[in-house]
PATOR-425627 format. One line per field, with one value per residue: residue number from 1; x, y, z of N, C-alpha, C in turn; residue in three letters. Coordinates in pm, whole numbers, plus 50000, padded with zeros to 5 digits. Example, Ala and Ser with C-alpha at 12.3 -4.5 7.8 and 13.67 -1.06 7.14 Angstrom:
k: c(1;2);
npx: c(51319;51285);
npy: c(49431;49775);
npz: c(50780;50708);
capx: c(51230;51367);
capy: c(49550;49894);
capz: c(50780;50714);
cpx: c(51320;51290);
cpy: c(49670;50003);
cpz: c(50780;50787);
r: c(ALA;SER);
//
This chain:
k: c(1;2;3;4;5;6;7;8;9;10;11;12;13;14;15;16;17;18;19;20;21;22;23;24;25;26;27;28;29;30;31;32;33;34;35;36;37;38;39;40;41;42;43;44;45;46;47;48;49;50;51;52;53;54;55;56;57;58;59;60;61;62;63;64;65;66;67;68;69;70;71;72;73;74;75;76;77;78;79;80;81;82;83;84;85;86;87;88;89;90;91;92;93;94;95;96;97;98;99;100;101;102;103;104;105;106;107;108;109;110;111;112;113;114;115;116;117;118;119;120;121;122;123;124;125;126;127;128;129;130;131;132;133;134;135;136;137;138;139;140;141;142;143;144;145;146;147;148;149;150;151;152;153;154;155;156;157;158;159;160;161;162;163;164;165;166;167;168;169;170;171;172;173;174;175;176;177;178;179;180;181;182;183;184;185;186;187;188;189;190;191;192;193;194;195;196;197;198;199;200;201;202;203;204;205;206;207;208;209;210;211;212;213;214;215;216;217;218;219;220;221;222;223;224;225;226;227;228;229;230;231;232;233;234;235;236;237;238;239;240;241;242;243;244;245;246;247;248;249;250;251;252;253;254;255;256;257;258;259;260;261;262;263;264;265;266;267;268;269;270;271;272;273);
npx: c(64375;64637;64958;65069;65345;65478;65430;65335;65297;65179;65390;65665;65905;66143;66378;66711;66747;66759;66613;66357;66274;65977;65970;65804;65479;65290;65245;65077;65063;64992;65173;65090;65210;65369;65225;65240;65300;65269;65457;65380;65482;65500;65851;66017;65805;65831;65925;66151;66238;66098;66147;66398;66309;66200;66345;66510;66754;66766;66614;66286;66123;65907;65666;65583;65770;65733;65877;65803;65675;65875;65986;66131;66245;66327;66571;66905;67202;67339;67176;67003;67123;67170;66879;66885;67047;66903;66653;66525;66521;66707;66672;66808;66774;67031;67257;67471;67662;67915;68234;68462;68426;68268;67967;67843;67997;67935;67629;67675;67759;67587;67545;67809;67850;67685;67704;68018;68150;68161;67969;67892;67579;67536;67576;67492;67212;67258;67349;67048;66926;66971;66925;66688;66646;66762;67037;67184;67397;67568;67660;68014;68084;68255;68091;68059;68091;67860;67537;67301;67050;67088;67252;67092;66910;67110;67154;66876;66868;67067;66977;66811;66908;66987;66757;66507;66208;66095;66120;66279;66228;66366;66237;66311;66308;66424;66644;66646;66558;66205;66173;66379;66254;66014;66044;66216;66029;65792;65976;66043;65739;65727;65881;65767;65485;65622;65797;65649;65776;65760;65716;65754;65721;65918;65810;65830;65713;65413;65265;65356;65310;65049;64981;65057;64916;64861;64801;64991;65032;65212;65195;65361;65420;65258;65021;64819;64657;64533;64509;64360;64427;64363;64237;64160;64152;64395;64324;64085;64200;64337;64241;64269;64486;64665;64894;64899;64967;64813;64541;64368;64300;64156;63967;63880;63912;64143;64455;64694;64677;64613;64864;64928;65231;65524;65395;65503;65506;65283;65117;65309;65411;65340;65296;65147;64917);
npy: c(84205;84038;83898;83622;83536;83319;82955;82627;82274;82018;81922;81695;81595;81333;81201;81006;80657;80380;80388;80541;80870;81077;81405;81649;81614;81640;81923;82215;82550;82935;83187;83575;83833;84091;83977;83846;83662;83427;83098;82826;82548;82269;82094;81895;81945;81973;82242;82391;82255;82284;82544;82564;82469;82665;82804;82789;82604;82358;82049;81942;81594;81553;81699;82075;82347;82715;83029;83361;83298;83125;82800;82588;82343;82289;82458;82477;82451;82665;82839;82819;82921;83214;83300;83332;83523;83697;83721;83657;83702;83623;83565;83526;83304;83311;83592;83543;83765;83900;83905;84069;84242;84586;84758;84859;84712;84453;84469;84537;84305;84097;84251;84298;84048;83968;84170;84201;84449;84744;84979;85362;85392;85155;85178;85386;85248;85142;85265;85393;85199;85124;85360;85311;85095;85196;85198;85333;85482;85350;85238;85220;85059;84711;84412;84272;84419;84530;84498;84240;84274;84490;84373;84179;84368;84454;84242;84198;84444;84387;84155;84346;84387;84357;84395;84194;84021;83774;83742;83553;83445;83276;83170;83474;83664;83465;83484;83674;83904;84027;84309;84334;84144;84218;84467;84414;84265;84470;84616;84431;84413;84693;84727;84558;84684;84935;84870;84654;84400;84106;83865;83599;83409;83199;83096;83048;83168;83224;83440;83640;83598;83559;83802;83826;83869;83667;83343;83020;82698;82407;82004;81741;81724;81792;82036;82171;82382;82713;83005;83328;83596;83876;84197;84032;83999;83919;83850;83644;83471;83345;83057;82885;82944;82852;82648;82285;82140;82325;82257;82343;82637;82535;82425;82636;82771;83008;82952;82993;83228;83546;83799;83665;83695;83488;83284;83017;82914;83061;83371;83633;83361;83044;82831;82670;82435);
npz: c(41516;41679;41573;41542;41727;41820;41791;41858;41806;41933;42035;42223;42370;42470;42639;42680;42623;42676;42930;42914;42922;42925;42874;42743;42640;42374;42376;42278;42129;42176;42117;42069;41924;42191;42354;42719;42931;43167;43343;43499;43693;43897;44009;43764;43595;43322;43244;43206;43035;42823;42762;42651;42414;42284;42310;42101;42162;42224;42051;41929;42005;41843;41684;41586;41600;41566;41516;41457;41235;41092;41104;41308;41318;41053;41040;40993;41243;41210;41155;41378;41592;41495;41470;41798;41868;41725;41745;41998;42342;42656;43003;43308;43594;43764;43717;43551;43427;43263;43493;43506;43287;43229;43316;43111;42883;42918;42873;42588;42505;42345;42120;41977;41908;41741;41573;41521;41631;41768;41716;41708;41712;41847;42098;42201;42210;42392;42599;42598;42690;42955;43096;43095;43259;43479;43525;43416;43558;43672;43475;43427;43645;43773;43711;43896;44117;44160;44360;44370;44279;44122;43944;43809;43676;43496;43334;43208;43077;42894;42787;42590;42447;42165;42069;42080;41988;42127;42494;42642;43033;43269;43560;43658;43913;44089;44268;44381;44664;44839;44753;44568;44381;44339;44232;43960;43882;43762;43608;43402;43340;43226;43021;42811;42755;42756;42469;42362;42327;42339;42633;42827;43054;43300;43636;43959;44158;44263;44322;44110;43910;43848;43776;43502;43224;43110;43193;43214;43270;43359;43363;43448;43181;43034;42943;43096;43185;43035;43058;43018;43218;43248;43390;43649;43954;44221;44424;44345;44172;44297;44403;44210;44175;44362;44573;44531;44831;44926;45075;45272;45186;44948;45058;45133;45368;45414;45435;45317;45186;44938;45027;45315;45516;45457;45310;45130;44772;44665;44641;44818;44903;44948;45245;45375;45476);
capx: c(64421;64781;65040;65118;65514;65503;65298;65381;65167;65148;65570;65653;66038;66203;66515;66705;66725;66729;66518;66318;66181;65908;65957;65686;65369;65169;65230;65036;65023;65053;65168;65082;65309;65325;65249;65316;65289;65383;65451;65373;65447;65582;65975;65996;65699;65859;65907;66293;66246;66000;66182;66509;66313;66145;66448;66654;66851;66683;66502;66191;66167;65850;65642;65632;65799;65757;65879;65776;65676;65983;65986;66244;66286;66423;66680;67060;67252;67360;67043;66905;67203;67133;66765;66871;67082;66849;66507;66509;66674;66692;66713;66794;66790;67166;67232;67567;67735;68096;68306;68586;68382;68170;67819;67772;68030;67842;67525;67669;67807;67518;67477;67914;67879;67589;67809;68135;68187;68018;67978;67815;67430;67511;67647;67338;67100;67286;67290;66886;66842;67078;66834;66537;66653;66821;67151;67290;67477;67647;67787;68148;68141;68247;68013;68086;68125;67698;67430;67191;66901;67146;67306;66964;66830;67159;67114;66774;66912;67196;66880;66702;67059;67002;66592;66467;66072;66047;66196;66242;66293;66367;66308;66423;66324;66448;66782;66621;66462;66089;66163;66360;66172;65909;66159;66229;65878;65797;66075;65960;65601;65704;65941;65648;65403;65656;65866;65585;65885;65736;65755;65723;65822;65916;65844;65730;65601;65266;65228;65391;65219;64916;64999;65067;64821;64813;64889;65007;65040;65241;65218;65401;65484;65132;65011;64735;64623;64567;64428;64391;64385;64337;64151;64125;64254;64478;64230;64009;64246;64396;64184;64331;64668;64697;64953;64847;64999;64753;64442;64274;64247;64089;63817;63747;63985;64255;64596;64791;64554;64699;64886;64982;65369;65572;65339;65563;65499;65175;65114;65392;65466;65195;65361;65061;64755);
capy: c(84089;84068;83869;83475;83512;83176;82840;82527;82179;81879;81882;81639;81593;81242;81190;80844;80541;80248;80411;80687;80958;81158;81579;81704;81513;81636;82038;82307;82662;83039;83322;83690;83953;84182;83881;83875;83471;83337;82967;82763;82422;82190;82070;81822;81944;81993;82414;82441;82169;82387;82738;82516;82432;82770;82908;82688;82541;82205;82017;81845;81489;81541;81839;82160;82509;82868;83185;83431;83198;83012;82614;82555;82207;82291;82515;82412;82471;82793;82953;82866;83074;83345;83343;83291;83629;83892;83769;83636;83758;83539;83637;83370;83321;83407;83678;83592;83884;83887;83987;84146;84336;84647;84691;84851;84646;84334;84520;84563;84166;84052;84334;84261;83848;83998;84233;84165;84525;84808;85098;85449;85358;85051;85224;85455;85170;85017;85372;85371;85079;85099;85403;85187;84980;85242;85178;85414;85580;85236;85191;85143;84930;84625;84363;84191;84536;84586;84449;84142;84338;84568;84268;84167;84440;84459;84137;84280;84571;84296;84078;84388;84533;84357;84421;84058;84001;83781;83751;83432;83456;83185;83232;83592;83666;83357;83457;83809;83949;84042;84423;84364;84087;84324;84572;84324;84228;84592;84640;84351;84516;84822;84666;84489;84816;85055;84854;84577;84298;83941;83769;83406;83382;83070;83154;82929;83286;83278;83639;83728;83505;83608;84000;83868;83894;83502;83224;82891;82578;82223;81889;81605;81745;81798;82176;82150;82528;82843;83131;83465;83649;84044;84194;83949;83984;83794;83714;83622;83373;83229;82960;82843;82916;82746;82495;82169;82116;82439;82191;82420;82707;82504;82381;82733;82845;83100;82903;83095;83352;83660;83925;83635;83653;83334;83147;82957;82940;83176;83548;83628;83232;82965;82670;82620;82348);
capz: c(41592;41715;41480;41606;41699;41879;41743;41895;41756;41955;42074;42259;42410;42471;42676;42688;42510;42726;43034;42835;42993;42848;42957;42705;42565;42329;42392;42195;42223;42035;42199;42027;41924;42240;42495;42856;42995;43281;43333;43622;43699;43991;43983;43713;43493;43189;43209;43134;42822;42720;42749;42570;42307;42238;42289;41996;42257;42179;41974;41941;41903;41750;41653;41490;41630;41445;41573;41365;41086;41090;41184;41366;41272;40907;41029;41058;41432;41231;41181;41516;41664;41415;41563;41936;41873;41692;41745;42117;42460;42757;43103;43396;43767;43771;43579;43410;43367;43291;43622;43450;43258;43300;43326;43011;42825;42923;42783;42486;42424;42239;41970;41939;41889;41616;41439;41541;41653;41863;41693;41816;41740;41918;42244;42248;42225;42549;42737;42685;42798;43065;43143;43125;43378;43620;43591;43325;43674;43743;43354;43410;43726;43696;43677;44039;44183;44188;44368;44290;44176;43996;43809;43735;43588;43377;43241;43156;42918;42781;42670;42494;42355;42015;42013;42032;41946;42251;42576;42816;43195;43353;43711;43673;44042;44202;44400;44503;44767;44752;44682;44472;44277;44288;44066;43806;43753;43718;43514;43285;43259;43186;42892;42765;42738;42650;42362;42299;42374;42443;42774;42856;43221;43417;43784;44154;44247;44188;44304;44068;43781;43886;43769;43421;43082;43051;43262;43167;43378;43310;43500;43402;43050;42975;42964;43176;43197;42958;43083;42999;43364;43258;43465;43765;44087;44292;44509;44292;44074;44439;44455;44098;44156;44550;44486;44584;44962;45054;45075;45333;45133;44848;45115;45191;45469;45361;45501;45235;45070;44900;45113;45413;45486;45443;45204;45007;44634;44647;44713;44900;44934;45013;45255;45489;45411);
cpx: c(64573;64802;65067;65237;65496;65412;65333;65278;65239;65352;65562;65869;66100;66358;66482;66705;66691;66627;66428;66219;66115;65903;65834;65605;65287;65120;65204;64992;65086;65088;65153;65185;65255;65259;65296;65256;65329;65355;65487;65408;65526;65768;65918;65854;65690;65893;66051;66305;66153;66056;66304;66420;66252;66248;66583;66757;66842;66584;66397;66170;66031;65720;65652;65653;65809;65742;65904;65747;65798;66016;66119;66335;66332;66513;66809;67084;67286;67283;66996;66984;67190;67018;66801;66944;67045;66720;66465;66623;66635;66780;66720;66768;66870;67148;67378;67671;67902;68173;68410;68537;68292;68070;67781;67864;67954;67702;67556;67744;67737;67569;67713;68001;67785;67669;67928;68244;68071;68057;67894;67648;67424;67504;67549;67229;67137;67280;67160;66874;66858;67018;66688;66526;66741;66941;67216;67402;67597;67753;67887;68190;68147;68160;67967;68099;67952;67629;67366;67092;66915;67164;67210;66908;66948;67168;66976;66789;67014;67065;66783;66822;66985;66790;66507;66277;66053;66223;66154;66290;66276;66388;66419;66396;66369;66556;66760;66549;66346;66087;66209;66349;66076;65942;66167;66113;65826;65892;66016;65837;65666;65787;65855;65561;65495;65752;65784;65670;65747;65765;65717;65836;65802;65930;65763;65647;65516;65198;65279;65335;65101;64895;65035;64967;64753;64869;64908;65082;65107;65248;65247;65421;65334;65096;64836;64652;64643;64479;64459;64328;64436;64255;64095;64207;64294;64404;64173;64077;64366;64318;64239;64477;64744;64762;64905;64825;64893;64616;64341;64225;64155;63981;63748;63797;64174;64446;64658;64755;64686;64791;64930;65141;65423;65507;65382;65575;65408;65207;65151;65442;65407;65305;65261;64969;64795);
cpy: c(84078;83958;83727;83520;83364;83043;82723;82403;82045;81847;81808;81624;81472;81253;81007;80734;80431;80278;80549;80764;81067;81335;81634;81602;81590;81814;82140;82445;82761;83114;83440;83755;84075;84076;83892;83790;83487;83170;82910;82630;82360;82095;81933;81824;81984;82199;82463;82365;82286;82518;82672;82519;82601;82820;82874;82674;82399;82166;81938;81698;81471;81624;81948;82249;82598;82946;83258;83406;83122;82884;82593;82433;82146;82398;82475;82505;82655;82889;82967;82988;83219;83404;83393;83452;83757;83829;83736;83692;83643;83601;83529;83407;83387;83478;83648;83683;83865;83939;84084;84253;84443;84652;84711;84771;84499;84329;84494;84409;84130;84116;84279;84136;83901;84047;84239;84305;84627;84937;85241;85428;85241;85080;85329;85377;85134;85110;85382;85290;85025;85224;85404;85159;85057;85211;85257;85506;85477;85158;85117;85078;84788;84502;84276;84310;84578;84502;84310;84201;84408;84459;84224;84223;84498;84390;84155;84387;84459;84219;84148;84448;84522;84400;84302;84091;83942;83747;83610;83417;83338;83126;83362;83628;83594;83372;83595;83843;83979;84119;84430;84250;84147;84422;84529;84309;84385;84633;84582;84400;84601;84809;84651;84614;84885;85016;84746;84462;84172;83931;83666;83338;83254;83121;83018;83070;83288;83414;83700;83701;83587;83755;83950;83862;83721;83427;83115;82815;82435;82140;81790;81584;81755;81955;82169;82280;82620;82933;83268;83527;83812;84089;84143;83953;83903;83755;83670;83468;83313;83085;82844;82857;82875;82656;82382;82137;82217;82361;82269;82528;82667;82439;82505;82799;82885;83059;82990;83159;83484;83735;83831;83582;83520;83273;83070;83013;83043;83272;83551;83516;83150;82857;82596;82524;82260);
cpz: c(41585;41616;41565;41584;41745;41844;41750;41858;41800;41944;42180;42272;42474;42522;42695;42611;42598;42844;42937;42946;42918;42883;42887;42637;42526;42347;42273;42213;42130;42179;42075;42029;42069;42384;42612;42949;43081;43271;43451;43633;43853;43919;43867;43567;43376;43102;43173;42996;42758;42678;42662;42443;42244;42262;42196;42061;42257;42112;41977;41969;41830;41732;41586;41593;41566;41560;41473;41218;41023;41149;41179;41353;41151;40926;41091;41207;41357;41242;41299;41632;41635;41499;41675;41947;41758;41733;41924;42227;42591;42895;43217;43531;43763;43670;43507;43341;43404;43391;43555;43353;43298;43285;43152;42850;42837;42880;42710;42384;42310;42086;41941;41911;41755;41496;41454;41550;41734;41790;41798;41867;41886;42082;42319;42227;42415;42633;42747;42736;42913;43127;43212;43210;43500;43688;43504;43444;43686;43601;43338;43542;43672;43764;43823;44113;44264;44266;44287;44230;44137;43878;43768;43646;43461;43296;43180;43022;42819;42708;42553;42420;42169;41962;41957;42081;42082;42341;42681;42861;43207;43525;43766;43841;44123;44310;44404;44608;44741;44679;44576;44346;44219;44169;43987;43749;43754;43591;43358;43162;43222;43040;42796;42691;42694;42529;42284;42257;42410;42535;42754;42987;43320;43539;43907;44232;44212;44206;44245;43923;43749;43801;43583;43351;43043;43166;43269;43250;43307;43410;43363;43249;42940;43005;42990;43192;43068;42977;43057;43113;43342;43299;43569;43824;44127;44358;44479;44201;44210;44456;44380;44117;44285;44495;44585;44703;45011;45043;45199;45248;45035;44936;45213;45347;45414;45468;45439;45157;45068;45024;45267;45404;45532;45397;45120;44849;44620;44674;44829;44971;44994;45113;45335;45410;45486);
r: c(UNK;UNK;UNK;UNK;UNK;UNK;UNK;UNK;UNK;UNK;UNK;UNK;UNK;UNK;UNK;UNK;UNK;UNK;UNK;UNK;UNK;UNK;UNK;UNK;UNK;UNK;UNK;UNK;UNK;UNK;UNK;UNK;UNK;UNK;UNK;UNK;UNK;UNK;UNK;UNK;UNK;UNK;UNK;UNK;UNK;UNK;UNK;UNK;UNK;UNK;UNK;UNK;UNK;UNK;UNK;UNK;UNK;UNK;UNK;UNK;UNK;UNK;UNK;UNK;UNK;UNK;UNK;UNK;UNK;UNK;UNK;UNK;UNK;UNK;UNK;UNK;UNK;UNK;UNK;UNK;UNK;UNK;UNK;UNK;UNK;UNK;UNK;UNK;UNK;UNK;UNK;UNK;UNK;UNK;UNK;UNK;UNK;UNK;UNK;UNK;UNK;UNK;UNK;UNK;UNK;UNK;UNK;UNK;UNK;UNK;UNK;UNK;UNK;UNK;UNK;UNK;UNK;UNK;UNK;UNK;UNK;UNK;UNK;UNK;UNK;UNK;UNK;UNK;UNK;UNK;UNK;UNK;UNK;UNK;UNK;UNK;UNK;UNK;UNK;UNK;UNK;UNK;UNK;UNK;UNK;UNK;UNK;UNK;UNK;UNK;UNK;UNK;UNK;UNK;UNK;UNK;UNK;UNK;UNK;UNK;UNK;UNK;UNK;UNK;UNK;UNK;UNK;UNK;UNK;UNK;UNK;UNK;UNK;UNK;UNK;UNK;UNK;UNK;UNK;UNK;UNK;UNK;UNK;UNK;UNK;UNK;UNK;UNK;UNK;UNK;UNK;UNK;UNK;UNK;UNK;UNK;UNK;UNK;UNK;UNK;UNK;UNK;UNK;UNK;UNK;UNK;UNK;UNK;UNK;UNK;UNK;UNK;UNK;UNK;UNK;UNK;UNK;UNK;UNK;UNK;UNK;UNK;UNK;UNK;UNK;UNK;UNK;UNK;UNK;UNK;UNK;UNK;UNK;UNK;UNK;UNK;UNK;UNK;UNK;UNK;UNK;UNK;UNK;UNK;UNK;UNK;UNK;UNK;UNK;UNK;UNK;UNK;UNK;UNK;UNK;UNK;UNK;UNK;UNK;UNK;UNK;UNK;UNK;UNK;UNK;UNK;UNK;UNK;UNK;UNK;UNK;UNK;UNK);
//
């Protein structure tokens, strides 16, 4: 049985004092060493508090967090930085990458905020992984010089430079095209399977959800969903993952079923119902 990296008990997230607003209530949940989540929810449903707080970017106001058997909630601001740079990588919509620098100097930031130098090991970790991801050709451009779904997939090798346990996207496909959203989440998998890296991906694509190992749902700061979808097709787990507005398909006529273009949020983008 795989290893609990992630073990969340009954968190719960509080903004506000005089108007309070509640973002999480009452959230519980493991992920496995070797994991590969996605996370669904509608605007407002508590899925960036959640990736802050699992990503020691914020704290509870009341709850327990362990990554990797460490509770997060007895460690000072220095440790959680310590964590946030060897055991996790984070990958965003934008990707971030320094303009002035080049591709594989911006790879190689992390592991040189870690050790406060880049030696040779370090510089052959960042050319594999800058292989990995199909840009070891594009190295010394600089960073504004490439493509969107280049700079993507180099913010991709910059989040595995230092060799973090897990990894969280946050809407890593959101400002690409399909193909090459399609590339990234490929990319992702193939991370996943061939280094055994965590995921825990915030996405509105549900075709692309759909394709991972687990899939987890929030409304209104409540985690409403946990499924393990291996082995089940998209068409098969469409009926479950129709977002709300497609009210035809859920009575049994395919408005935005798998494989129809322009569907919004669903397979290939649901907007019809």
């Amino acid at each position: 049985m795989a290893e609990v990296l992630v073990e969340l008990e009954q968190v719960t997230k509080e903004y506000g004092t005089t108007a309070r607003t509640l973002a999480l209530r009452g959230v519980s949940l493991r992920l496995e060493e070797g994991a590969f989540a996605a996370l669904i929810g509608g605007s407002g449903s508590g899925k960036s508090t959640l990736l802050n707080i699992l990503g020691a970017l914020d704290r509870p106001t009341s709850g327990a967090v362990r990554i990797a058997g460490r509770e997060l909630g007895r460690m000072s601001d220095d440790e959680l930085a310590d964590l946030r740079n060897t055991s996790l990588g984070f990958v965003f919509q934008f990707h971030y990458l320094l303009p002035e620098f080049s591709v594989l100097e911006n790879v190689l930031m992390p592991r040189l905020i870690r050790r406060g130098r880049i030696d040779a090991a370090a510089r052959r970790r960042a050319l594999e992984l800058l292989e990995m991801v199909g840009m070891v050709e594009r190295q010394h451009q600089r960073a504004n010089a490439i493509s969107g779904g280049e700079q993507q997939r180099a913010a991709i090798a910059r989040a595995l430079v230092n060799d973090p346990r897990l990894v969280l996207a946050d809407e890593p496909t959101g400002n690409l095209d399909s193909q090459n959203s399609e590339a990234v989440f490929r990319l992702l998998r193939s991370v996943n399977r061939e280094l055994g890296t965590s995921f825990l991906i915030v996405t509105h694509d549900r075709h692309l959800a759909s394709r991972a190992d687990r899939l987890l749902e929030l409304a209104d700061g409540r985690l409403v969903a946990d499924r393990d979808i291996r082995g089940r097709s998209e068409m098969e787990l469409w009926p479950e993952l129709a977002p709300p507005q497609c009210l035809m398909f859920r009575q049994g006529t395919p408005c935005c079923s798998p494989g129809v273009p322009g569907a919004g949020e669903g397979p290939a983008g649901a907007t019809g119902g």
